[in-house]
DOZAMAR-111911 format. One record per residue: residue in three letters; x, y, z of N, C-alpha, C, O in turn. Coordinates in steps of 0.2 Angstrom, whole numbers, plus 5000, padded with zeros to 4 digits. Atoms other than C-alpha are relative to their C-alpha. Example, Ala and Ser with C-alpha at 12.3 -4.5 7.8 and 13.67 -1.06 7.14 Angstrom:
<nodes>
Ala500449945000506249785039500450065000500950055003;Ser499649944999506849955036499650055003499950115004;
</nodes>
This chain:
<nodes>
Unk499549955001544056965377500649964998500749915001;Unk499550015003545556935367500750005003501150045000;Unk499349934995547156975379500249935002499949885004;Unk499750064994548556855385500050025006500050075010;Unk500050014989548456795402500550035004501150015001;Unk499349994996549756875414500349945001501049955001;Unk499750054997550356725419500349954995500549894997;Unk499450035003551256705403500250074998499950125000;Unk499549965002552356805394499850074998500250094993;Unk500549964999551256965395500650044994501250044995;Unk499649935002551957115383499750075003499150085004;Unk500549924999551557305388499350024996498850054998;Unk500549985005550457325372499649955002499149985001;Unk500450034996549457195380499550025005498950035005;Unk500349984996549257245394499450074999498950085002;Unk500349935001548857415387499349994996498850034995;Unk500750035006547557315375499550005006499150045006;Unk500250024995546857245390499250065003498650065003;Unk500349904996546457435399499550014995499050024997;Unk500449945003545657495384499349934999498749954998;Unk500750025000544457345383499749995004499150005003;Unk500449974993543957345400499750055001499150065001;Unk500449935000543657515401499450014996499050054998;Unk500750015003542357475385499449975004498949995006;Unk500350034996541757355395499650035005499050035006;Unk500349954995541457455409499650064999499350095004;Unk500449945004540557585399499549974997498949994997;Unk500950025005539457495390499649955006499049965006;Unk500550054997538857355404499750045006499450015010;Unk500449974996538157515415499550014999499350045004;Unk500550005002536657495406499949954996500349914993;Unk500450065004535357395401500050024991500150074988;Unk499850015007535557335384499450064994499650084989;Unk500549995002533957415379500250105001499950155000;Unk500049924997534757595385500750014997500950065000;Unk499549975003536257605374499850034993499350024989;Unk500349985006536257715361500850034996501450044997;Unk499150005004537457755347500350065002499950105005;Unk499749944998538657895349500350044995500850084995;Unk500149975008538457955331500249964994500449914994;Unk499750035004538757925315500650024996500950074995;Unk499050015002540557865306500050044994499550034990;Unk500049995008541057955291500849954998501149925001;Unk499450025002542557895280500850045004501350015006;Unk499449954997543758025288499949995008500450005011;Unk500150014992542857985307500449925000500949905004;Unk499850084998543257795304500349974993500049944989;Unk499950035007544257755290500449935000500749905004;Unk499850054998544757615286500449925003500949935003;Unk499550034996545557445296499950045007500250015012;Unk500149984995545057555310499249965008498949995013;Unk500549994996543657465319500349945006499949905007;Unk499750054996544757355331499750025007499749975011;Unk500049984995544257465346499249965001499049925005;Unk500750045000542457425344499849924998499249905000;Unk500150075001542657225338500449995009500049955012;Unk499850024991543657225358499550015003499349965007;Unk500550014996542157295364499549935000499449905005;Unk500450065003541057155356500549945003500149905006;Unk499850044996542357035363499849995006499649935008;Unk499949994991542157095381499149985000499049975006;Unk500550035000540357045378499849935002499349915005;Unk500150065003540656865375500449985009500449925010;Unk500050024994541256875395499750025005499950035010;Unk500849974995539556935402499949935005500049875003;Unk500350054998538956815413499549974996499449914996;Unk500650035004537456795403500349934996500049874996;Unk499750045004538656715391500649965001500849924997;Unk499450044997540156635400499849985005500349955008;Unk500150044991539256595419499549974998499449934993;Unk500250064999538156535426499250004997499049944997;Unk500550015008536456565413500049944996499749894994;Unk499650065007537456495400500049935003499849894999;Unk500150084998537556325411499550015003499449955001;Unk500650034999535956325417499650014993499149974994;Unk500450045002535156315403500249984994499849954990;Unk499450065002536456225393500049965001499749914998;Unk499650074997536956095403499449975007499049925007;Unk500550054995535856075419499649984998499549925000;Unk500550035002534356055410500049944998499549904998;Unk499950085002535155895404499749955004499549965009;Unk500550044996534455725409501049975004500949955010;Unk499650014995536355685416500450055004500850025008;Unk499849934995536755865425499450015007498750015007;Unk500349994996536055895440499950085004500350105000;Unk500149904997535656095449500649985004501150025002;Unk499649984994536856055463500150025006499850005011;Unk499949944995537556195475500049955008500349915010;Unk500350034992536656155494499149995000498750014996;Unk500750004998535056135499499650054997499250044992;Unk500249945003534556315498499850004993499250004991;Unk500149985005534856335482499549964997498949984996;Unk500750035001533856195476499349985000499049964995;Unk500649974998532456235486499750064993499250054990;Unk500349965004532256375475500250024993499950064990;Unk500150025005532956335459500149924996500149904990;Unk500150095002533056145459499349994994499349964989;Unk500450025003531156135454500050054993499550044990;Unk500049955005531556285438500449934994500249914989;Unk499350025004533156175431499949934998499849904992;Unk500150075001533056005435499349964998499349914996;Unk500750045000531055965435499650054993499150034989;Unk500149985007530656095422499450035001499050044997;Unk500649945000529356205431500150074999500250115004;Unk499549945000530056355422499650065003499050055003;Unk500449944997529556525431499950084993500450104990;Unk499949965005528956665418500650075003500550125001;Unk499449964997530356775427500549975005500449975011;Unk499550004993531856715436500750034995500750034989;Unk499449975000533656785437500449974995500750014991;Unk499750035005534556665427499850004992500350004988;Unk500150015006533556655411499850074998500050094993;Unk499949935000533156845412500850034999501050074996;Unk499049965003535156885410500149974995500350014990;Unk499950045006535256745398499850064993500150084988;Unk500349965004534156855388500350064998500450084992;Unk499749945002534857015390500550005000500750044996;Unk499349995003536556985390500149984992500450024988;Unk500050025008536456885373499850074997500150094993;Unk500149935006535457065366500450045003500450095001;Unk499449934998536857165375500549974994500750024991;Unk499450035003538157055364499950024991500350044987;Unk500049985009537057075346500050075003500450104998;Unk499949935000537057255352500450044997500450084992;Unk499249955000538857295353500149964991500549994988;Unk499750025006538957185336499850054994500050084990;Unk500349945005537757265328500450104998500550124993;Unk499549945001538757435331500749994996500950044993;Unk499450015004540457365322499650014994499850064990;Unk500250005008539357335307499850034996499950034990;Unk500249945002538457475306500650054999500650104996;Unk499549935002539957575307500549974995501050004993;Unk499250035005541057455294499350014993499550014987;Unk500450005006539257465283500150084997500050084991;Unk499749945001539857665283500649994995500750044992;Unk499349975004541557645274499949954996499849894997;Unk500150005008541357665255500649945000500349895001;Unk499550055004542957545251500349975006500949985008;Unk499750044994543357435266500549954999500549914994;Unk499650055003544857345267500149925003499749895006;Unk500050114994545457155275499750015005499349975007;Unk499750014992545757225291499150005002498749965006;Unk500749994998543957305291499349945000498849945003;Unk500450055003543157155282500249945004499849895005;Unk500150044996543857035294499750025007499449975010;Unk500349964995543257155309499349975000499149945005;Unk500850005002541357135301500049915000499549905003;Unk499950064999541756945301500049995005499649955006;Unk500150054994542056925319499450025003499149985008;Unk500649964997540457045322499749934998499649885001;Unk500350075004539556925310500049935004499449915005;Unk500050064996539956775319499949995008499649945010;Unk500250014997539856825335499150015001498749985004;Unk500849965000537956915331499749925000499249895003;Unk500550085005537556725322500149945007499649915010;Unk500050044991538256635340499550035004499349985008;Unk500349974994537156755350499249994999498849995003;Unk500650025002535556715340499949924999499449895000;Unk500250084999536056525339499649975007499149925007;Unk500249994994535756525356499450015002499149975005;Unk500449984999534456625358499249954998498749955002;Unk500750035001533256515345500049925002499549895001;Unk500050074997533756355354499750025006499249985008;Unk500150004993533456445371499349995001499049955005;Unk500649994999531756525368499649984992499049994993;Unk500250025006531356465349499850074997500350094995;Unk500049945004530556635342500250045004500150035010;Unk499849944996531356795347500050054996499850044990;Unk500049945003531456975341500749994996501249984999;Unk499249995003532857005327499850085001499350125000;Unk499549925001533857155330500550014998501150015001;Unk499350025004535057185317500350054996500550054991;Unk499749945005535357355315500250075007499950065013;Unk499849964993536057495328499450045004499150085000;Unk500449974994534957565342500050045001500450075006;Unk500049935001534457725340499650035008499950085010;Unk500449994996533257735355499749945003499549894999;Unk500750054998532157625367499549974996499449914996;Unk500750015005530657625354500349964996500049914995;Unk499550065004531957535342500249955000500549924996;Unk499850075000532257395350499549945003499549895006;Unk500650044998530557345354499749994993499550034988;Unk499950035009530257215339499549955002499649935008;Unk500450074998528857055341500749974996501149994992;Unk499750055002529556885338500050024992499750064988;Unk500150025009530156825321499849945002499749935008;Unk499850075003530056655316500749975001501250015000;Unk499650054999531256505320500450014992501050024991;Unk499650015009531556495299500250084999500650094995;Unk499649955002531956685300500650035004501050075001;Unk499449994996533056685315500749944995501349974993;Unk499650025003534056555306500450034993501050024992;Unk500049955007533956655289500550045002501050044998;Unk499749954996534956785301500749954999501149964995;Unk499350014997536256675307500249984994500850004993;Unk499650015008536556605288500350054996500850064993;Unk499849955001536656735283500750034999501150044995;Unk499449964997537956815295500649935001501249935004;Unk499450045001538956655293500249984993500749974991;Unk499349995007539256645277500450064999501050064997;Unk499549965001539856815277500649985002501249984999;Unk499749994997540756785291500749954996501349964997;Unk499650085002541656615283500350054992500950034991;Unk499749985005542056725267500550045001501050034997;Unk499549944998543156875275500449975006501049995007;Unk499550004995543856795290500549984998500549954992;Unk499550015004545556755289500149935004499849925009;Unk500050054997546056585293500450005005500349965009;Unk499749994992547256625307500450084998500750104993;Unk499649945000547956795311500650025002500849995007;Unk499649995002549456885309500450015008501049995009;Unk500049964995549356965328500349925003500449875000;Unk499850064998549956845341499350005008499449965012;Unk500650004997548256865352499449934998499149914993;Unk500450074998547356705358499350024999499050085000;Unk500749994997545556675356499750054997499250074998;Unk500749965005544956785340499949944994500349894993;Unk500450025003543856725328500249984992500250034988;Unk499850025007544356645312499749954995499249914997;Unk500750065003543556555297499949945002499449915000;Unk500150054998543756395305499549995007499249945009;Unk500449974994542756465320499249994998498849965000;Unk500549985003541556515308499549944996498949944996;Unk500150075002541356345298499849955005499449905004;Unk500350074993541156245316499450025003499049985006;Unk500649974997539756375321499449954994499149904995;Unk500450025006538956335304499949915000499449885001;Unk500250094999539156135305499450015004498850005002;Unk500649994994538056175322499350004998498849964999;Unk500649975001536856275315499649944994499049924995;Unk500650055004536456155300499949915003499549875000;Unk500050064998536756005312499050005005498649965005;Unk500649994997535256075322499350014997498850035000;Unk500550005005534156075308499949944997499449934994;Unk500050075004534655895301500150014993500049984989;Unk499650015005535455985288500749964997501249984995;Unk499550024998536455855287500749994991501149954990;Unk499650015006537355865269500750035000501350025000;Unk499549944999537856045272500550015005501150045005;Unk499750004993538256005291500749974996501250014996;Unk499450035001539655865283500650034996501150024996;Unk499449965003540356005273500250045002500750054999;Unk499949954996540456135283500849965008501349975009;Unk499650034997541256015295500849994996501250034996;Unk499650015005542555945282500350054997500850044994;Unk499449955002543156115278500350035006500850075006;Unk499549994996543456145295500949955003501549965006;Unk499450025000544655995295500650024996501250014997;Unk499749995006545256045279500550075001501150074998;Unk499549934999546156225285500649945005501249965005;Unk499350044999547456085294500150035008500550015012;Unk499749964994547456205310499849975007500149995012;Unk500250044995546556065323500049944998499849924992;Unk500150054999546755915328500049965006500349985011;Unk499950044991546555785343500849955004500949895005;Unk499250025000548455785347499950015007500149965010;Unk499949994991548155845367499849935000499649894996;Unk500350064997547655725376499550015004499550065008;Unk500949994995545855705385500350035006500250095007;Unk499849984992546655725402500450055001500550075007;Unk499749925002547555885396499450034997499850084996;Unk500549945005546155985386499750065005499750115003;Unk500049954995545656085402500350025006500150065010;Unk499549984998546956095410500350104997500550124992;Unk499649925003547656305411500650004995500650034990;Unk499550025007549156235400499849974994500249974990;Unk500250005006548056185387499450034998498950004995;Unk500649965003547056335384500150034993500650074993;Unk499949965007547056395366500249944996500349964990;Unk499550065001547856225362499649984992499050014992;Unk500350055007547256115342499549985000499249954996;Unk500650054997545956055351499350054998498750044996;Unk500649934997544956225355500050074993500350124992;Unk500149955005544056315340499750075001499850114998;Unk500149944998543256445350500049995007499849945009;Unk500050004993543456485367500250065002500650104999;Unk500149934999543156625376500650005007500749965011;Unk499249984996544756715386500050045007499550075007;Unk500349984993544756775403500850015002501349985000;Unk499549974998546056895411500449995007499949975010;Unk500250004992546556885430500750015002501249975002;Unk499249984997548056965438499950035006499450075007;Unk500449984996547957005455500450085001500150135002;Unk499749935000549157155455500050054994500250104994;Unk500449935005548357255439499549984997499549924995;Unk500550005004546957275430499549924999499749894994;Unk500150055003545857125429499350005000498950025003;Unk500750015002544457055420499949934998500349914994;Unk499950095000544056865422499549984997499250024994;Unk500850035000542456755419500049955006500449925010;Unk500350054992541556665431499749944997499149934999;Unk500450085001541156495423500649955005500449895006;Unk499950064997542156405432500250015008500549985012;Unk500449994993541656485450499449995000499249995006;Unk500750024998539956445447499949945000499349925002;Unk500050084999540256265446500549975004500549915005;Unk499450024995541856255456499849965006499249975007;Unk500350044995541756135472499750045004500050105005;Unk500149944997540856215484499949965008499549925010;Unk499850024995541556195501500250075005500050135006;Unk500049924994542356315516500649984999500849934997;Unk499050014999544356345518500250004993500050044988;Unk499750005008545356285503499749974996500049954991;Unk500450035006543856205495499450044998498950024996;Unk500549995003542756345493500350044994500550104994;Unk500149975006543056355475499550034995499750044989;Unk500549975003541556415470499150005002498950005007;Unk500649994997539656415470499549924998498949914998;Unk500150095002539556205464499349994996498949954998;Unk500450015004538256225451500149944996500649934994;Unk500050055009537956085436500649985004501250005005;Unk499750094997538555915443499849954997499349934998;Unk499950065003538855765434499449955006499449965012;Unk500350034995537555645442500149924997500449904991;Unk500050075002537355445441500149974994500449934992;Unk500550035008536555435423500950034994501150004988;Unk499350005003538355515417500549955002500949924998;Unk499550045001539355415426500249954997500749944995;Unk500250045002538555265421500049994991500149934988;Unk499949995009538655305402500850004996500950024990;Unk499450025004540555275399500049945003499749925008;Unk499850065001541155105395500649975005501249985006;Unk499350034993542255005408500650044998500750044992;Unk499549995003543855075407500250084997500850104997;Unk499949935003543655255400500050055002499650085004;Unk500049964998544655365404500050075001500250125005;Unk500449924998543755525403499549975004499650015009;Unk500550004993542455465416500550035005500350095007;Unk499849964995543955525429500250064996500450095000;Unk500049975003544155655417499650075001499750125003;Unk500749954999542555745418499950005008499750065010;Unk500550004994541955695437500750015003501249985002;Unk499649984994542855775452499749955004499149945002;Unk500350054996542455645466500350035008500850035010;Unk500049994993541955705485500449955004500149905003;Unk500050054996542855595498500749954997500949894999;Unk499550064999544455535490500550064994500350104991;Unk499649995003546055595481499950014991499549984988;Unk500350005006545855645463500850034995501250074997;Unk499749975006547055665448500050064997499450074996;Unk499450005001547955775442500550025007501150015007;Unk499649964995548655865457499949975006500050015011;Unk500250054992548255725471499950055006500350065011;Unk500249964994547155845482499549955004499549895002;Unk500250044996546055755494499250064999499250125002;Unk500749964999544055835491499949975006500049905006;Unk500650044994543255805507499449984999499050004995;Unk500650045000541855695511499550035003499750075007;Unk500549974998540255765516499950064998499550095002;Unk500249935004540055905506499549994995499449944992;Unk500750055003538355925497500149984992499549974989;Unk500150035006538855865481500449955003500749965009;Unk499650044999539655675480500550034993501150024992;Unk499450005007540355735461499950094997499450124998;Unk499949945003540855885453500250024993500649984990;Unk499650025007541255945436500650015001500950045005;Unk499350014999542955915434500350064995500850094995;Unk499849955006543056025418500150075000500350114995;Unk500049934995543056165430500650005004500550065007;Unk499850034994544356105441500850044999501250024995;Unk499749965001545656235444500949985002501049955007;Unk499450034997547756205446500050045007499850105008;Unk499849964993548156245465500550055000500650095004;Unk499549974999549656305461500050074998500350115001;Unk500349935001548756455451499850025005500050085006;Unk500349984996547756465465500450055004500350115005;Unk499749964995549056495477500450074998500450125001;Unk499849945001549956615466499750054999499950105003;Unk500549944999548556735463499650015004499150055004;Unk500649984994547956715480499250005002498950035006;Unk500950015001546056665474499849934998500049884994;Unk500250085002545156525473499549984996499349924995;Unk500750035006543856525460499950044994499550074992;Unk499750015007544656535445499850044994499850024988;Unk500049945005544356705436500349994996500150014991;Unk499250025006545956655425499749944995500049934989;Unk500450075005544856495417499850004995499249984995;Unk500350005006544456505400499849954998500249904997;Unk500750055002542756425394500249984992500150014987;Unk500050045008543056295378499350004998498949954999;Unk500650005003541556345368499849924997499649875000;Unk499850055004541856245353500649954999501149984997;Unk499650045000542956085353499949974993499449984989;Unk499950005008543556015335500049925003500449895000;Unk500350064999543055835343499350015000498949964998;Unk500750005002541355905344500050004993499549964992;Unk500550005007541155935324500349944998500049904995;Unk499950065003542155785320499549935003499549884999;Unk500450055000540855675329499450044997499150004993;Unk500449965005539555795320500149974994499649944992;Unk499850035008540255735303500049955000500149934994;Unk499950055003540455555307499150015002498849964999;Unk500949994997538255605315499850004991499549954989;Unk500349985006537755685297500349944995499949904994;Unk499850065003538855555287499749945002499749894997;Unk500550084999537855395294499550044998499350014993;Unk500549994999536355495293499750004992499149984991;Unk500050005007536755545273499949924999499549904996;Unk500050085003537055345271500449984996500850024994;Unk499550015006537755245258500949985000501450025001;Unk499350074997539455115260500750085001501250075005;Unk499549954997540655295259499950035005500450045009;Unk500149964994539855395271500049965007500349985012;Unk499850034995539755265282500849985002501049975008;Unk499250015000541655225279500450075003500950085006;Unk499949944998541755415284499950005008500250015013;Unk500250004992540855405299500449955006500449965012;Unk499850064998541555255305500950045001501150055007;Unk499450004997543255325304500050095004500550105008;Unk500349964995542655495311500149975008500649985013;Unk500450034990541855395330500949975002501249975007;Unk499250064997543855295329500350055001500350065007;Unk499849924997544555485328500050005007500550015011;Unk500349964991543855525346500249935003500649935007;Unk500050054996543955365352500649975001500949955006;Unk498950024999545855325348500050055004499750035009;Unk499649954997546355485356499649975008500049955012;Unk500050024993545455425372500049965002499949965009;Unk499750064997545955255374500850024997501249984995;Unk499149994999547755335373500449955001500849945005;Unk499550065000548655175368499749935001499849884998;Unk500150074997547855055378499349974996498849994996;Unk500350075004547054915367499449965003499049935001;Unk500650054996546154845381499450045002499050025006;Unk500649944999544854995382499750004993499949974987;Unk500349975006543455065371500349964992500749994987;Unk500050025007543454955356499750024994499250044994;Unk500449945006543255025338499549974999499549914999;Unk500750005001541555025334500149984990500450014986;Unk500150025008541254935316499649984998499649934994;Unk500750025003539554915313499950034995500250084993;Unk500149945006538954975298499049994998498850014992;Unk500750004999537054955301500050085004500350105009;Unk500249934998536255145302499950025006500250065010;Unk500049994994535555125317500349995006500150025012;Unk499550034997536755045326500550045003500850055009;Unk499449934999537855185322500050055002500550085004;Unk500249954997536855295324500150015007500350065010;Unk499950014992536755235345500550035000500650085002;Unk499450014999538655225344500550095002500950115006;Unk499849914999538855425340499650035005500050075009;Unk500549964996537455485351500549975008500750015012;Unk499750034993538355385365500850035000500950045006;Unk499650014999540055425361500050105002500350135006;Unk500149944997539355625361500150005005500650035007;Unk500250004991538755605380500650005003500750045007;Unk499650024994540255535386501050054999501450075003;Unk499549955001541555645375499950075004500350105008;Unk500249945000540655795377499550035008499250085009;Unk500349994996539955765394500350065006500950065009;Unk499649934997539955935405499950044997499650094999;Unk499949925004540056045391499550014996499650034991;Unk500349945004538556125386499549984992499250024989;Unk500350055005537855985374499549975000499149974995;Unk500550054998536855865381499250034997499150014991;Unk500449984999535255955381499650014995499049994994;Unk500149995008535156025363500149944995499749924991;Unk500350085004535655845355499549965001499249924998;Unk500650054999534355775363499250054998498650034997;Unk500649985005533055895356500250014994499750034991;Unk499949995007533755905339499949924997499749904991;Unk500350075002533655705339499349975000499149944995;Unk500649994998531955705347499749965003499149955003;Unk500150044994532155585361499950055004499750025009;Unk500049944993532055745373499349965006499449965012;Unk500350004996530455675381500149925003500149915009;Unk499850084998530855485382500650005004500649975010;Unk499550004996532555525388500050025008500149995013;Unk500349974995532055635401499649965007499749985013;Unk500550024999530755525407500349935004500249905010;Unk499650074997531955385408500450015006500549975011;Unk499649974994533055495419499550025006499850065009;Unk500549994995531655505431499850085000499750115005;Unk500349945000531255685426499550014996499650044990;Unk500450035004529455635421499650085000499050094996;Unk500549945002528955835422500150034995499850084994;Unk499649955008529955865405499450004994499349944992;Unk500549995006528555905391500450024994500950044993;Unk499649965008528855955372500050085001500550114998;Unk499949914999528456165378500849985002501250035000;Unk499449974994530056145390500650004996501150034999;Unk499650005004531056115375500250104998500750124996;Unk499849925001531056315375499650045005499050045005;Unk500149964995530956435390499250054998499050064992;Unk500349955002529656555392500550065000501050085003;Unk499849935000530056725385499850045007499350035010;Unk500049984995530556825401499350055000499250084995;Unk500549984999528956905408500350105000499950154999;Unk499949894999529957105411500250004994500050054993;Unk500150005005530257075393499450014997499450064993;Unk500850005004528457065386499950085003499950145000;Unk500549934998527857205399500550074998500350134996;Unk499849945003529257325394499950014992500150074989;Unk500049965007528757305374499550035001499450084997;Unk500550004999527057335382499649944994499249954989;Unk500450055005526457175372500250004996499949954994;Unk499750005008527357185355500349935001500249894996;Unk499950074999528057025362499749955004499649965010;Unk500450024996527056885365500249925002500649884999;Unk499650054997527356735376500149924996499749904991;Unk499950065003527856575371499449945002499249955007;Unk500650024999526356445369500249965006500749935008;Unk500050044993525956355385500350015006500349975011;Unk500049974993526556465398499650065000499650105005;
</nodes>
């Protein structure tokens, strides 16, 4: 959802923005995705043009489903990684420890069952802008960027999906009835077809920043950093360095924050952050939050029960930055001692030793809203340090004395900004041997990017997934686990029309 925070400089039209997308919100998430239905069709005179903003809000308020900002999204994002761990207590463990961490997936549990349907509740509602902006004969900007954020969110929700489960059903047209939205898989080359599709469109009408003063919508630099992704993930790597290189090219991001500032509440929306999803939270009116960073908040009693301490930093992350580098205190919150920035003391004996730090809320917000688990947080999707190590990835990969002169100064990018002055850290990397450099970026990924939501999928698109794993003492990881089973109340509601992924 799109809406400034109360706890800056709020205007009435905000707030009143706020009302009317909540209340979408609350209207459409009363039903299963599969049980919404359209509520007629638009003529020119019903929806004319520049008019579909109310329905692009709704499609916002999607993108703070849990499915797609909690805690799904981090398990199977991020724990599955070989340096995240499940977390929580005991309990929990017990009974999703062997799903996450060891990779005995269940063909039904609650986390990858939401994951699922929340993502088709989100192509849902996109699906509906589009089909109502494919209705008006002469569309203007306003409507053609509207179709653009649909566009890109739909191409986000299917990226997802063909990583999570690899074939999935496309659905990419509005919902007339139950019977229409039971579809068999496509193909992995057709689901991507989709998302190319809906990002070039989206990269042609969006506008490069808009006019509005509303944090947190979709712009073609948005739409350019998904697209790096998409062809990073296929080892497109020509297209990836151009796709990247034109998002540095719009001028609107750079790694001017400082590491130790990028999730920090005062640096949300910040040069750093290309897409990032917006979370509302007031305790005296209307509020609509997300819960990613209560499902991984420390998880304690008193003033440390922050949350439900999911996906935690374990040994094999700590171990992977280089003497000296200050993002390791950056990322890991540390049980049993004082911690940066707000010198609070976590207690010792709590069932985690480390926690994600990238979650780790101001107290002082705390105490003003009276809550401790961090409904006000907004989740950094896409980071513009991720595509710039992307581009110097695809630029060694391309080869040849310029791209490597690319790449090389690409890896120094990220790596100046986090040796923040000091000379005697993180030395620039000057190899100019492939493989070499290739380590250099893979490593520099983990330790920039570690916590967020990466790990998991570079290591299956490189296609160490089973070596790395293996190494990480998680010898139950196989090539199948690369992709979930399709949820089981899926299959039996097509009645069969979808069929299970091999080897479960």
């Amino acid at each position: 959802m799109i809406i400034m925070k109360t706890k800056l400089n709020t205007r009435p039209s905000m707030v009143l923005w706020a009302s009317l997308v909540l209340t979408l919100l609350i209207s459409s998430c009363s039903e299963s995705w599969l049980d919404i239905k359209p509520k007629g069709r638009f003529t020119e005179d019903d929806l004319p043009a520049g008019s579909l903003e109310g329905q692009i809000f709704a499609a916002y308020s999607g993108l703070q489903s849990e499915a797609t900002s909690g805690l799904p999204y981090v398990a199977v994002h991020n724990i599955r990684s070989d340096d995240a761990n499940l977390g929580s207590n005991a309990g929990d463990f017990a009974s999703n420890g062997p799903i996450y961490d060891n990779f005995n997936y269940a063909l039904s549990h609650w986390l990858m069952d939401s994951y699922w349907t929340g993502h088709y509740a989100l192509i849902n509602l996109t699906n509906n802008v589009i089909t109502a902006a494919d209705s008006i004969a002469n569309p203007d900007a306003a409507t053609l960027a509207n179709l653009g954020e649909a566009k890109f969110m739909r191409a986000w929700a299917y990226f997802n999906l063909v990583r999570a489960f690899g074939e999935v059903p496309i659905i990419d047209f509005r919902i007339t009835d139950q019977a229409s939205a039971i579809r068999p898989k496509s193909t992995i080359a057709e689901v991507y077809q989709l998302i190319d599709a809906d990002l070039t469109e989206a990269v042609s009408v969006l506008p490069l920043s808009w006019d509005d003063p509303l944090p947190g919508r979709i712009t073609q630099g948005t739409a350019l950093a998904l697209q790096t992704k998409t062809f990073m993930a296929r080892n497109m790597f020509s297209q990836a360095l151009a796709s990247a290189q034109a998002v540095m090219a719009t001028g609107l991001y750079d790694l001017s924050v400082p590491y130790n500032m990028i999730f920090r509440e005062e640096s949300e929306n910040s040069r750093e952050s290309i897409f990032e999803i917006q979370a509302l939270y007031n305790q005296n009116q209307t509020t609509y939050g997300i819960t990613y960073a209560s499902r991984q908040g420390v998880r304690g009693s008193g003033d440390w029960d922050l949350g439900w301490g999911w996906n935690v930093p374990n040994e094999r992350l700590l171990g992977a930055f280089e003497e000296g580098d200050p993002r390791k205190d950056a990322t890991v919150l540390y049980s049993g001692q004082v911690n940066a920035p707000y010198n609070e003391f976590v207690p010792a004996g709590l069932d985690q030793d480390y926690w994600n730090k990238k979650v780790y809320t101001n107290p002082a917000l705390r105490r003003q809203y009276g809550n401790r688990q961090g409904a006000w947080f907004n989740f950094r999707v896409i980071r513009y340090a991720d595509i710039v190590l992307l581009a110097a990835e695809a630029a060694n990969e391309i080869g040849g004395d310029a791209n490597v002169d690319l790449a090389l100064g690409y890896l120094e990018q990220v790596r100046a900004r986090a040796r923040g002055g000091n000379t005697s850290i993180l030395p620039e990397v000057t190899t100019r041997d492939q493989e070499a450099l290739r380590q250099a970026i893979r490593h520099e990924r983990q330790v920039e990017l570690g916590m967020e939501n990466e790990r998991f999928f570079d290591l299956v698109r490189w296609g160490i997934d089973v070596e790395t794993m293996h190494d990480a003492g998680k010898t139950s990881y196989q090539i199948r686990n690369r992709f979930l089973p399709i949820p089981q109340p899926e299959i039996d509601r097509s009645g069969g029309v979808l069929i299970q992924n091999p080897d479960y």
